[in-house]
C-alpha positions in Angstrom: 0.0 0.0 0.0 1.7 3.6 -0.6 0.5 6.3 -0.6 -0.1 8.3 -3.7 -0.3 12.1 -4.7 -1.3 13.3 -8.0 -0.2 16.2 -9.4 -3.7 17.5 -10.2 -3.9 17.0 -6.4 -0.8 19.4 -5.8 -2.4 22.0 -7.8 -6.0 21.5 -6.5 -4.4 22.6 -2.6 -1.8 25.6 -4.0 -5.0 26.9 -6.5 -7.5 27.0 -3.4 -4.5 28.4 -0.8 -3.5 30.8 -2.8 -7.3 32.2 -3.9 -8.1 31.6 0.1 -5.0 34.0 1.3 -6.0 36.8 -1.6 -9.6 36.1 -1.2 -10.5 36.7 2.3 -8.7 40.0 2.9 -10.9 41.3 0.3 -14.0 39.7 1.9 -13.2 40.7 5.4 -13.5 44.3 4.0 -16.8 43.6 2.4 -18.2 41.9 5.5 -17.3 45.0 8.0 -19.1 47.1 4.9 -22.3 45.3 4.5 -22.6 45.0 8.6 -22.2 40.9 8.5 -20.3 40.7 11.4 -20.1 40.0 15.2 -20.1 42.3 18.1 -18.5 42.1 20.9 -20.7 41.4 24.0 -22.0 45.0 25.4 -20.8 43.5 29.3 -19.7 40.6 30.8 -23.7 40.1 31.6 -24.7 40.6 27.9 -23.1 36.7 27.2 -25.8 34.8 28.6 -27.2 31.7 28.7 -29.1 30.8 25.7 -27.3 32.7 22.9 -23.3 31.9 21.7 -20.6 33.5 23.9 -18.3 36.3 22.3 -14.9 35.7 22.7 -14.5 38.7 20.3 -13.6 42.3 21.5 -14.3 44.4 18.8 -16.4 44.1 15.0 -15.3 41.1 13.4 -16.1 40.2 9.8 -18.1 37.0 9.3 -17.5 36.6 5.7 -14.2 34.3 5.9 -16.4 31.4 4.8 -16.9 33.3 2.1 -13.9 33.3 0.8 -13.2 29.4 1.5 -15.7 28.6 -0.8 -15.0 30.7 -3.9 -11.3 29.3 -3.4 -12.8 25.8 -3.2 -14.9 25.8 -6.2 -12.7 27.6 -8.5 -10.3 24.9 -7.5 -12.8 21.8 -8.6 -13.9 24.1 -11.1 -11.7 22.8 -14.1 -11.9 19.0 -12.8 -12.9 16.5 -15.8 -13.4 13.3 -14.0 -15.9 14.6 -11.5 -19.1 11.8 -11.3 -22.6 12.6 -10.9 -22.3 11.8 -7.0 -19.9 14.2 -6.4 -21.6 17.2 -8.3 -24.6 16.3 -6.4 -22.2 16.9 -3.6 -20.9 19.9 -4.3 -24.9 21.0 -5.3 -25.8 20.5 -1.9 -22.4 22.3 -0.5 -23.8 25.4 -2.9 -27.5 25.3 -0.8 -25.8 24.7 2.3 -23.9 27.6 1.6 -26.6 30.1 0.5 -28.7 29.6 2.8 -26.4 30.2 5.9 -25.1 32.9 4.3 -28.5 34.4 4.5 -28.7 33.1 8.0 -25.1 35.2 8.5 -27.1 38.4 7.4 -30.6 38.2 8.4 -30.5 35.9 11.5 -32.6 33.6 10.1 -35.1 31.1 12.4 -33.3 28.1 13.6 -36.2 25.6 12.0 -36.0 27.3 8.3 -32.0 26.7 8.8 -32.8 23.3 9.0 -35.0 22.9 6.4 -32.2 24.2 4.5 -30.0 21.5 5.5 -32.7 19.1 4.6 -33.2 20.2 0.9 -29.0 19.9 0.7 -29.1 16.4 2.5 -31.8 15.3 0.0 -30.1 16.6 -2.7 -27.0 14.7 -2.0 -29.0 11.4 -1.5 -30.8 11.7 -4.4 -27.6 12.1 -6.5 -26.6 8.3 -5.1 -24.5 9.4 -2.3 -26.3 6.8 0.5 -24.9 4.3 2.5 -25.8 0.8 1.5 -24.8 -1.7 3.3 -22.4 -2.5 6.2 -19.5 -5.0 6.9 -20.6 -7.9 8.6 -18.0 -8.8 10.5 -19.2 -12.4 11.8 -20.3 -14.0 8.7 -18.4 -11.7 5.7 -20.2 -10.4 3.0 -22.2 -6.9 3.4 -25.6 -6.2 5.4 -27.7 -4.5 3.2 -29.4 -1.0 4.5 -32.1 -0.4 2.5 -34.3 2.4 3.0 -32.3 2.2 6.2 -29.2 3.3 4.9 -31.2 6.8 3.1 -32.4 7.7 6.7 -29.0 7.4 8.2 -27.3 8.7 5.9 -30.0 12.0 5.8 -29.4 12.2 9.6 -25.0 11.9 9.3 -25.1 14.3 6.7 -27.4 16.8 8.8 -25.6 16.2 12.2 -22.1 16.6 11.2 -23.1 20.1 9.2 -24.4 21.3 12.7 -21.9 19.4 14.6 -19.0 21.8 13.0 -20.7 24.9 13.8 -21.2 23.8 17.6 -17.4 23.9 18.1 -16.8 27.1 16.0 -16.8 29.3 19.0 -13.4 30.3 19.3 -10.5 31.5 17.4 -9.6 29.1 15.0 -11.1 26.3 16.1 -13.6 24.8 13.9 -11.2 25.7 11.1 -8.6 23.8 12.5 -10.2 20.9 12.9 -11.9 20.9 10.0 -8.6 21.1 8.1 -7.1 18.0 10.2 -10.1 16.0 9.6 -9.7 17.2 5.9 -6.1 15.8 6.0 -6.7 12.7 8.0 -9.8 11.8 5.1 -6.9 12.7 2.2 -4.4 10.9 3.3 -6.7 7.4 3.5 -8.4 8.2 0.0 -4.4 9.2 -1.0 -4.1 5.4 0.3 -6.8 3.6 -1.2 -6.0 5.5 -4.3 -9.3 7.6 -4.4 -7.6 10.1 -6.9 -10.4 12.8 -7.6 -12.0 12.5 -4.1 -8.4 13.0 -2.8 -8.5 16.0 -5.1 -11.8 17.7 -3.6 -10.7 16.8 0.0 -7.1 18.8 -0.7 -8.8 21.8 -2.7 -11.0 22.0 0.6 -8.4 21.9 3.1 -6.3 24.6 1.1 -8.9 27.0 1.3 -9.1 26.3 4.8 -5.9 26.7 5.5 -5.4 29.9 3.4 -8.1 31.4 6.1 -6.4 30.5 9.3 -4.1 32.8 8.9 -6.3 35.2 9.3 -8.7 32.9 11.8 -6.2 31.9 14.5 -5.7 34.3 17.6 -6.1 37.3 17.8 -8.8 36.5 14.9 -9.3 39.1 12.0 -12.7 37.2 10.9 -14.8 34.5 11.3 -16.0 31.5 9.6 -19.7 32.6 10.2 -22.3 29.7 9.6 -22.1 29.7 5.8 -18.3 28.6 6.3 -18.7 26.0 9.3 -21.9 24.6 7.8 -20.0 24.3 4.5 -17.0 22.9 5.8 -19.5 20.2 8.3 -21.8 19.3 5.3 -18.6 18.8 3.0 -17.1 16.6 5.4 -20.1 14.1 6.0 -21.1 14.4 2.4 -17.2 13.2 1.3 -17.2 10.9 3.9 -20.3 9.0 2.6 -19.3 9.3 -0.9 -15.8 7.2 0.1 -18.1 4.6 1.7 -19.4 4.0 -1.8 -16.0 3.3 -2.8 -14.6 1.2 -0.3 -16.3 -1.2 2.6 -18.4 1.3 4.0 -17.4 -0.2 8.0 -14.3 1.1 7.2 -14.2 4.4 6.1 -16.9 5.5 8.6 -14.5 4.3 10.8 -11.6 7.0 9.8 -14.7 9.2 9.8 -16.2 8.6 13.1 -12.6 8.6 15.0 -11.7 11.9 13.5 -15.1 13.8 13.7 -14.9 12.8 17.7 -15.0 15.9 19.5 -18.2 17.6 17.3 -19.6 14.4 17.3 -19.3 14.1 21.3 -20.0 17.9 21.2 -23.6 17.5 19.7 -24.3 14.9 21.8 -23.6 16.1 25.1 -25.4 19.4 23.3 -28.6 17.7 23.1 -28.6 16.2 26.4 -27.7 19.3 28.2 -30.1 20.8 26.6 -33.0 18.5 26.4 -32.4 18.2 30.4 -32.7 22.1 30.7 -36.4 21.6 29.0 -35.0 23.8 26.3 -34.9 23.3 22.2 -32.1 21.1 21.0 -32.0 24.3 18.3 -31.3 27.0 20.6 -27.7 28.0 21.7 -26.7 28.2 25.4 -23.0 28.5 26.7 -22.6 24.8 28.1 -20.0 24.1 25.2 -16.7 22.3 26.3 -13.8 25.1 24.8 -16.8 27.9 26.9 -16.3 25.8 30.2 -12.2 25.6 29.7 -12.6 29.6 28.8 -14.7 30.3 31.7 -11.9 28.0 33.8 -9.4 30.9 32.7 -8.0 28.7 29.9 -6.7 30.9 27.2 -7.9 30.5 23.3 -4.7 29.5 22.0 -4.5 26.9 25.0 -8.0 25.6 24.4 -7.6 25.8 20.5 -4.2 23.6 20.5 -5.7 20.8 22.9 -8.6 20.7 20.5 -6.1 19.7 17.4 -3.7 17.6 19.6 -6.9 15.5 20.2 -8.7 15.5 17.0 -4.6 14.4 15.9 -4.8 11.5 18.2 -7.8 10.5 17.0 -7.4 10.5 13.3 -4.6 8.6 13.6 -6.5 5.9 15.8 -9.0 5.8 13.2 -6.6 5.8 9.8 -4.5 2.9 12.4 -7.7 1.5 12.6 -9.2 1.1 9.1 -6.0 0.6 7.4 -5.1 -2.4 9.7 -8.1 -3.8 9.2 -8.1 -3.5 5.4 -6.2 -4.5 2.6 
């Protein structure tokens, strides 16, 4: 097994990092222009419980997602091998993306936001991109899903787009992660010698990457929900789409293991929340980087336990899937 890089691959990440470093400068001007931004808390009192906590002291643009995507799709854009599945993919990624943006400017209710999500989900699924069957690991062969595998599919794609946005509540954080989950998901299709999907998943992380620098502490602008959505539906989308291509035990696997913390994030979210007798929808400051914040934990110390952990546990779950298949 080696592992194997393209050169359309090479150029997929340098076109999207370099379009993300130009790109976003010019979009953090526009954002602080057209007012889509976020304001710092008025007082210590103003963060309370039930709306997201600013970490941010003064107007911050939230047009970086912006940016990532332009970078992204003007990478793909020239791509001649892409299949039907992935430009349902990227279909969905485009109403993800319009719709939150909308959400960025005009605080749009939390139910519409999810019907948005839906359409996209739906989209993607009716394009092919489903999982089908499982591994069954006691008898070989496959378990087939059935119209099993549409509804989970529908409800990974959906939770993993909100499950990126839960963490994106400090500097560079959800962009961070996103862009080792990005990695960890190339480097197994760079394996399994996924060439085009390993293409995407490089375009994407340049673009991501191209942002941070302007993302990370002291931040100079902000994903907003059209970026963290984006990157969160791109991920589960991808993720499913590899499952098609391999046994789809195993890539969920890499998957699972390396979307950890928002997965454990959401979770504990709707728990918390559920417990409080409050919508699972609504936003409240329980999150675990708030808690280490309110603990008088610093953003760059939160932020770099965050990637030192999603690290560990890509690497369990690339250890993981590629011991187990061959």
């Amino acid at each position: 097994m080696h592992l194997v890089i393209t050169q359309a691959q090479l150029w997929s990440f340098l076109v999207a990092l370099v379009l993300s470093l130009v790109l976003t400068p010019g979009f953090m001007k526009l954002g602080l222009r057209l007012g889509i931004t976020d304001k710092p808390a008025a007082s210590a009192e103003a963060n309370i419980d039930g709306q997201r906590y600013r970490v941010n002291r003064k107007v911050t643009p939230r047009t970086g997602g912006i940016a990532i995507v332009i970078a992204f799709m003007v990478s793909v854009f020239f791509f001649d091998s892409l299949t039907m599945q992935l430009k349902g993919i990227l279909v969905g990624g485009g109403i993800v993306f319009i719709g939150m943006l909308l959400d960025d400017m005009f605080d749009i209710p939390a139910l519409l936001k999810l019907l948005i999500q839906s359409v996209a989900a739906i989209v993607v699924i009716a394009f092919g991109v489903r999982v089908t069957a499982f591994t069954n690991f006691l008898h070989g062969g496959f378990i087939p899903l059935g119209i099993g595998g549409i509804i989970l599919t529908y409800f990974w794609i959906v939770g993993i787009t909100n499950a990126l946005n839960l963490i994106d509540g400090l500097d560079g954080l959800a962009g961070g992660v996103a862009a080792l989950i990005l990695l960890a998901m190339f480097f197994f299709a760079a394996l399994k010698g996924m060439a085009t999907m390993g293409a995407i998943l490089v375009a994407l992380l340049g673009a991501v990457l191209g942002f941070l620098v302007f993302n990370y502490n002291p931040a100079k602008v902000f994903l907003g929900d059209a970026g963290s959505e984006f990157l969160g539906f791109m991920i589960a989308s991808l993720s499913v789409y590899g499952a098609l291509k391999l046994p789809t035990t195993v890539m969920f696997i890499v998957s699972i293991f390396a979307l950890g913390i928002p997965i454990v994030e959401t979770v504990s979210s709707i728990f918390r929340r559920t417990a409080r007798h409050k919508s699972p929808l609504k936003g409240d400051n329980g999150h675990f980087h708030y808690l280490l914040l309110f603990r008088g934990w610093s953003q760059r110390r939160i932020t770099t336990l965050y990637y030192l952990v999603t690290f560990v546990l890509c690497s369990i779950g690339l250890a993981i899937a590629l011991l187990g298949v061959h």
